[in-house]
N, C-alpha and C positions, 0 to 999 in steps of 0.2 A: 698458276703463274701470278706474281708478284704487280705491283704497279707499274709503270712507266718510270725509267730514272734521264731526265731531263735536266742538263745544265746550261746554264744562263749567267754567265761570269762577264765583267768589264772589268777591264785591266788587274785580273789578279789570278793566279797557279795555285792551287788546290794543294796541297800534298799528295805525291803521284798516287798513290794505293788509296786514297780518299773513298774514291768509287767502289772497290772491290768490299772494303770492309763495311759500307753500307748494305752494299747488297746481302753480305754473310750476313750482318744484322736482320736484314730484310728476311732470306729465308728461315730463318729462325722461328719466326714467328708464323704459328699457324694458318694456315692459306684462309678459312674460314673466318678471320677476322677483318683483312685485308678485303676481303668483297665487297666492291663499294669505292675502294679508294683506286683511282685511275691513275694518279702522279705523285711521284717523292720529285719537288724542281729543287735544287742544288743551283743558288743566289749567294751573290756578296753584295755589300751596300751600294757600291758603286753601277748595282746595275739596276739599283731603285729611281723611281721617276722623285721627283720633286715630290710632289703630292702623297706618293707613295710614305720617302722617307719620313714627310711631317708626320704620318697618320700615327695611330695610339690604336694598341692592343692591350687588353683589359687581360692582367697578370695575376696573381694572388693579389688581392685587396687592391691592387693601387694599375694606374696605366704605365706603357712602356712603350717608347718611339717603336718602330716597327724595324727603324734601321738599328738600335740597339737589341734585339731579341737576338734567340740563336732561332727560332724557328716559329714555325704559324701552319695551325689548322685551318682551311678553309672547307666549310662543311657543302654537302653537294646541294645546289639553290635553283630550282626552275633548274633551266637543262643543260647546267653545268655541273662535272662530277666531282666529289669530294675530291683536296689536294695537302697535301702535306709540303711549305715550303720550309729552307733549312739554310740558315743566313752560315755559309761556310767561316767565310772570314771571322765573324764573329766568334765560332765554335773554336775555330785554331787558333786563333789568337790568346786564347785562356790561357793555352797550357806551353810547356818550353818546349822547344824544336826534335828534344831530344827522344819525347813520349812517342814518337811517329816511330820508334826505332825499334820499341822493344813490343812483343808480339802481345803480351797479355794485357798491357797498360794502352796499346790505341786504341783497343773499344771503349773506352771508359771515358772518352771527352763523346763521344759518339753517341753511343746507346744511349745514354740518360736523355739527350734530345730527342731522337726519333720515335724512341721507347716511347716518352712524355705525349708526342704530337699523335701516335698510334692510338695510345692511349684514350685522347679526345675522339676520335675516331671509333674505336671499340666503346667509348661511352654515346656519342650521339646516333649511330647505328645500329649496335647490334646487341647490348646489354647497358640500357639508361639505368643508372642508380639514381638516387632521390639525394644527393650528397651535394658538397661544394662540386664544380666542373674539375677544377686544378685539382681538389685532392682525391676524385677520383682517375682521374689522368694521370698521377704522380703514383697512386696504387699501382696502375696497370708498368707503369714502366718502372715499379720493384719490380712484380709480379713476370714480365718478362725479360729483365737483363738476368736476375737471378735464372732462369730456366735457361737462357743463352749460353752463362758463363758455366754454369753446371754442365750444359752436355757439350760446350767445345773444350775449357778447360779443369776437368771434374782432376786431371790428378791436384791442382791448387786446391783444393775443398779442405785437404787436410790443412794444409797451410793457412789459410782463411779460420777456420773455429781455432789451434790456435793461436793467433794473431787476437781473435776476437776475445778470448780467454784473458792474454795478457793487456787489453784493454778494460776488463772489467774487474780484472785483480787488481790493476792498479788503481783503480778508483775507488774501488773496497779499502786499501792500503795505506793511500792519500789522507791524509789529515783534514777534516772537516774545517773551513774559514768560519771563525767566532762570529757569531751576532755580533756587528758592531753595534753601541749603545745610540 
């Protein structure tokens, strides 16, 4: 059994399937890594306190308001349990109205956040590396959106290498920009 999925919205509508494709996300991921984490809360800015919105989370090298993030690990402290929150608005707001529509592209604003925040999670619990925090955490959420979109959309694989083929021909192909003097 998965975490606890808990929402906490002020004045804002999620995109209605929001929930269910977290959850797909969620069991995707092996139960053994998830032990430990008690809650995924699903927030939008408006339902941050004052204080809250001021505060700073330490990003790759530099800080970020907490009301601009898409999401925040809270690790488990004295006798509260680890929690994963995930600023929605924030997350839908990236992408056009239209990615909500078609099946294989709405995980793709999705996973890279939860993936990320899990991430932290599988590095301060259950397998610490000696790395940066963020490039281990950004490892883990390759390491399982690849194994998500593998086993829910593995006929797209073929189409993916190649996609990835004529990415790296055209770069082969591409004329090399001269040292400018």
């Amino acid at each position: 059994m998965g975490p606890e999925i808990v929402e906490n919205y002020t004045d804002f509508t999620p995109p209605a399937s929001f929930r269910k494709l977290l959850v797909d996300l969620l069991s995707a991921v092996p139960s053994k890594y998830l032990v430990g984490l008690k809650t995924v809360i699903l927030s939008n800015k408006s339902a941050l306190t004052r204080d809250q919105r001021k505060r700073k989370l330490w990003g790759r090298k530099r800080k970020i308001r907490m009301a601009d993030a898409l999401g925040s690990y809270q690790a488990a402290w004295r006798s509260a349990p680890a929690s994963i929150t995930l600023y929605v608005d924030n997350i839908v707001g990236r992408e056009p109205g239209f990615i909500w529509k078609i099946p294989a592209l709405r995980y793709l604003s999705i996973a890279p956040v939860i993936y990320h925040e899990i991430g932290h999670h599988i590095h301060a619990v259950h397998e610490p590396v000696y790395k940066g925090k963020e490039d281990v955490a950004d490892y883990w959420s390759r390491r399982l959106r690849r194994a998500f979109f593998k086993r829910r959309y593995w006929y797209l694989v073929p189409v993916a290498i190649v996609l990835s083929w004529g990415r790296n021909l055209a770069k082969w192909i591409a004329p090399k920009k001269a040292a400018e003097p």
